[in-house]
Residue, then its C-alpha position, 0 to 999 in steps of 0.5 A: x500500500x502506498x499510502x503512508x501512515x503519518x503515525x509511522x514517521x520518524x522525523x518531521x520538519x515543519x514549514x511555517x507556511x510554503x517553501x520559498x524557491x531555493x529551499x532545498x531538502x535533503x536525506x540519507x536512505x539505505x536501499x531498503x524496499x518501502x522506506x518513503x518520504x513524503x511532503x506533507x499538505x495541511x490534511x496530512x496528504x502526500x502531496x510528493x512520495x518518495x520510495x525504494x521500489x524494485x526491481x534496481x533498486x530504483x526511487x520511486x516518485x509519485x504525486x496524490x491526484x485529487x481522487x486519492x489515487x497515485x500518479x507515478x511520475x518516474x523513477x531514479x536509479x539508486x545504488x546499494x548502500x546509502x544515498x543522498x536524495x535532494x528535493x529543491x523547491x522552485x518558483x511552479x515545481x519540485x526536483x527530485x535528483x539522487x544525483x547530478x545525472x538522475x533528476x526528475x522535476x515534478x510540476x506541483x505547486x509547493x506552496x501548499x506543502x509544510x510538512x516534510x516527513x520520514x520513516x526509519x529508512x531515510x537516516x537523516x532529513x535535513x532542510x536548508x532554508x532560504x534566509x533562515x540567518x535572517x529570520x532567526x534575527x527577527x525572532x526575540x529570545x528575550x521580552x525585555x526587547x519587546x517595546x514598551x507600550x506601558x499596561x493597560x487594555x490593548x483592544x487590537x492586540x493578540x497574544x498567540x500562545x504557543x503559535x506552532x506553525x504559524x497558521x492561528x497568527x496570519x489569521x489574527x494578522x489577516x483580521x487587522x490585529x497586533x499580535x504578539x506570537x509565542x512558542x519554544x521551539x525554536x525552529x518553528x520560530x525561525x520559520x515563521x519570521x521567514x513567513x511573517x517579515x513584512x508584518x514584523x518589519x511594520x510592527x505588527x508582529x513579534x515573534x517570541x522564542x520563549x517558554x512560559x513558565x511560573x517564574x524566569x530560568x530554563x528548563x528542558x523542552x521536550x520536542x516531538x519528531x513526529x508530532x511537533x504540536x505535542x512538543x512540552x515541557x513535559x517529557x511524558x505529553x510530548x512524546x505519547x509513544x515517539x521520539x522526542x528531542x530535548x533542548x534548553x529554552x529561556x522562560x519568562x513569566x506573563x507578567x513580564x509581557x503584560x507590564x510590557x505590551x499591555x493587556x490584549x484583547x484576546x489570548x490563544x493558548x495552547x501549550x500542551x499541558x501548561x497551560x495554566x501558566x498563562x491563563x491563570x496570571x493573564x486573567x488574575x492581572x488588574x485587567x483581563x482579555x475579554x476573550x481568552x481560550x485553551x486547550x481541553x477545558x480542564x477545570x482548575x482553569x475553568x474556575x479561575x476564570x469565573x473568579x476573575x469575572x468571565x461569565x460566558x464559555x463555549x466547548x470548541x470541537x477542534x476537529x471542525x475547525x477547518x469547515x468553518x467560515x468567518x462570517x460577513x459582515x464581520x464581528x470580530x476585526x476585518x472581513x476576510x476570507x479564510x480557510x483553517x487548516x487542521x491544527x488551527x484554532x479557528x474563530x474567536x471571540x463572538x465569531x467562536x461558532x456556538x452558543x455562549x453557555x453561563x457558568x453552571x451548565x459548562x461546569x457539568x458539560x466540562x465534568x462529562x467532557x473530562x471523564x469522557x476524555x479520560x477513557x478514551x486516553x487509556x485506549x487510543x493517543x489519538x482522539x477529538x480535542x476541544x477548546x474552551x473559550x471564555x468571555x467577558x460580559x457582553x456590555x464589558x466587551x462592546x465597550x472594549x471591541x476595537x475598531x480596525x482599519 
């Protein structure tokens, strides 16, 4: 069977957004029949495979048509032992050579390709991206850099913690908002600030190579290979089972950044099982975000915030995300048209799909949804996730909701 399984791959390389032409990938296979690399589009569809076939042995190279069948598109000689495979991103199409003399090049439009993945034939896999040096000196290590825009409530502004591959943040930027983009690995970091140089060089986005902790110092991040989404502080969440990879990250606390941008209209978190590191001082600060969500709804979370004055909530199913649609006119910042991948948070604030429900029904709902989820954990890794959004009261949030241009 053709047809990879994600879960099998051993190596993942994320690309926050399309290559740029000049981007170049390369690897180490053996000449073991059925190793495969594929170019992961946002679905997890094999946009470009890779493979070992005999007789020769030979490179396989296939594209995936719309109808889920393969399209073989030739194949490359390759010799007993280990070989060194370039794949290079142009302007309209990918070449794939093992060597100089042994190249195909594919008609595919890479822009919808960011993710490079592997199973354990292919040794090695690296990605030489164009300006990487560059954009790695627009990312910020440190929020003392920051600019200091002094306390207080920031209706056009937007923290996105844990900002992964870079998708809710040009949603947010798209929407005409500020925002401020958080997340520790550093190569998903780099990759972004190659996405996103227009908006940091207009002030419009900093991008923050950081973790979030209770107080500053450095701990050791756990990034997964496969899964880079489940990468944490926490060496058991991040791998479920992969291998995982450790590195020093400088964390700072929230109450560095809000002294130091202000209080934002809307906070994104999502940082695998910290995540009341940031809530909880976000909405326990002077003033809170008037929307503030995070991953699985735990209830501890759940209630510090009806403490601290949220009086509407929503359970979010993760996994609809990508059919839904911002609406036009629009209630949140500037009308756009926008298609979530998967992984993404989706619509917020009054956009959030659903009805907004009052403390006491969502207390139950989070009880049901939390012993439910428990179950399903002990039998599969692999399950629906959801997000809880919080709101300020209507009235408090109308006063407060920015007007953008």
């Amino acid at each position: 069977m053709m047809a990879p399984d994600e879960r099998k791959f051993h190596d993942l390389v994320t690309l926050s957004g399309p290559p740029v032409p000049g981007d170049v990938l390369t690897a180490e296979v053996g000449s073991a029949k059925g190793s495969f690399l594929s170019l992961l589009d946002a679905g997890g569809s094999a946009l470009l495979h890779v493979d070992i076939d005999d007789p020769g042995p030979r490179l396989r190279v296939a594209c995936e048509q719309a109808n889920g069948s393969w399209d073989v598109r030739g194949w490359l000689p390759v010799a007993v032992g280990a070989n060194a495979v370039r794949i290079e991103f142009l302007e309209a199409a990918i070449d794939v050579s093992v060597a100089p003399s042994a190249r195909l090049r594919i008609a595919v439009d890479p822009r919808s390709v960011f993710r490079v993945a592997a199973t354990e034939g292919w040794r090695a896999v690296r990605l030489e991206l164009v300006g990487a040096a560059d954009a790695a000196r627009r990312v910020l290590t440190d929020i003392a850099v920051l600019p200091e825009t002094g306390g207080g409530a920031r209706p056009d502004l937007i923290f996105d913690i844990g900002m992964h591959n870079g998708d809710d943040t040009a949603f947010y930027l798209a929407k005409g908002f500020r925002v401020v983009a958080i997340d520790a690995n550093p190569v998903l970091c780099t990759a972004a600030a190659r996405r996103f140089a227009r908006p940091i060089e207009e002030g419009r986005l900093h991008i923050l190579n950081i973790g979030i902790g209770p107080r500053p110092g450095r701990m050791e991040f756990h990034i997964n290979r496969t899964h880079s989404e489940w990468s944490s502080f926490d060496a058991a969440t991040a791998s479920r089972g992969h291998d995982t990879e450790a590195i020093m990250v400088h964390v700072q606390d929230i109450a560095g950044l809000i002294a130091r941008m202000g209080v934002p209209y809307y906070a994104k978190v999502d940082i695998e099982g910290f995540d009341a590191e940031a809530v909880i001082p976000l909405v326990s600060a002077s003033q809170q975000p008037c929307f503030i969500s995070y991953e699985n709804g735990t209830l501890d979370i759940f209630e510090t915030l009806v403490a601290t004055g949220y009086t509407r909530f929503k359970l979010v199913n993760q996994a609809e995300v990508p059919s839904q649609v911002p609406p036009i006119p629009p209630r949140e910042g500037l009308p756009v048209q926008h298609r979530f991948n998967p992984g993404s948070s989706g619509l917020f604030g009054e956009e959030s799909p659903g009805a907004w429900l009052p403390a006491a029904p969502t207390r139950a709902l989070l009880r049901s949804y939390q012993e439910a989820r428990s179950q399903d954990l002990a039998r599969t890794l692999y399950i629906d996730w959801f997000d809880l959004h919080a709101a300020r009261d209507a009235a408090e949030v109308a006063a407060r909701r920015p007007r953008l241009d």
